[in-house]
KOLRO-970866 format. One record per residue (C-alpha): residue in three letters; z, y, x. Coordinates in steps of 0.2 Angstrom, whole numbers, plus 5000, padded with zeros to 4 digits. Each point is the difference from the previous one (the first is absolute). Layout:
! residues N
ALAZYX ...
//
This chain:
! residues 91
UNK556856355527 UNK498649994988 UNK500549834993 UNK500349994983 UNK501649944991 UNK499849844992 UNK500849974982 UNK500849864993 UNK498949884993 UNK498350095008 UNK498549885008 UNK500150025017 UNK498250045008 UNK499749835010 UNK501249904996 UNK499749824998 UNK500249964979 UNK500149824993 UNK498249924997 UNK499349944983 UNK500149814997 UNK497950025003 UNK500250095016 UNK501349935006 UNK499149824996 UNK498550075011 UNK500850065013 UNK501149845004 UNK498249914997 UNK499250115013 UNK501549985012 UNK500649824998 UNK501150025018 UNK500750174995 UNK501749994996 UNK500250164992 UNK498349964990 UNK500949854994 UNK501750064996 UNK499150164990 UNK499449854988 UNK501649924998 UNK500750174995 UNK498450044989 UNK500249844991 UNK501850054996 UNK499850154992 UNK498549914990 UNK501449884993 UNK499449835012 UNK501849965009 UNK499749825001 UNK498450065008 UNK500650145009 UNK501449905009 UNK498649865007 UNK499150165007 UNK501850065010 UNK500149815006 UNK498350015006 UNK500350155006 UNK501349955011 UNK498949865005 UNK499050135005 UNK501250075013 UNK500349875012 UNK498650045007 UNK500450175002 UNK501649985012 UNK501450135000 UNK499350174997 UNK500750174989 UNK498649954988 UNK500549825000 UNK501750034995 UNK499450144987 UNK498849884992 UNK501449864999 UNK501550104994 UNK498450054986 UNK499749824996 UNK502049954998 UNK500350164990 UNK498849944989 UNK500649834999 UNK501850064997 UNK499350054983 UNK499650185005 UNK499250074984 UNK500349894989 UNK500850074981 
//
């Protein structure tokens, strides 16, 4: 078929990858409405070790999605944010 196997633990070519806390500052700071933008940042600062700072960017983030209505996107970004607030990645 001239598709190659994929192994276990291999990058995939184009797939999206978690954003460094720079980028992912940036980016949120280039797209202040873009809920995926934001909620990129709320992750990145989890993984740098800023939950307190991390949850205020899911809240925001949230915030954010009001404006956006019902949408597959919408619900993707929100179930993001709660998994996040649950205290995903935490340990």
């Amino acid at each position: 078929s001239g598709v190659a196997p994929v192994t276990p633990g291999a990058a995939v070519p184009d797939a999206p990858r978690d954003p460094e806390l720079p980028e992912a500052r940036r980016a949120a700071y280039e797209a202040p409405h873009d809920p995926q933008a934001q909620l990129a940042l709320a992750w990145a600062l989890r993984r740098a070790g800023q939950d307190g700072r991390a949850e205020r960017q899911a809240q925001h983030t949230l915030t954010l999605l009001d404006a956006h209505g019902d949408s597959w996107l919408a619900a993707r970004v929100r179930a993001g944010c709660l998994h996040l607030l649950d205290g995903a990645g935490e340990g």
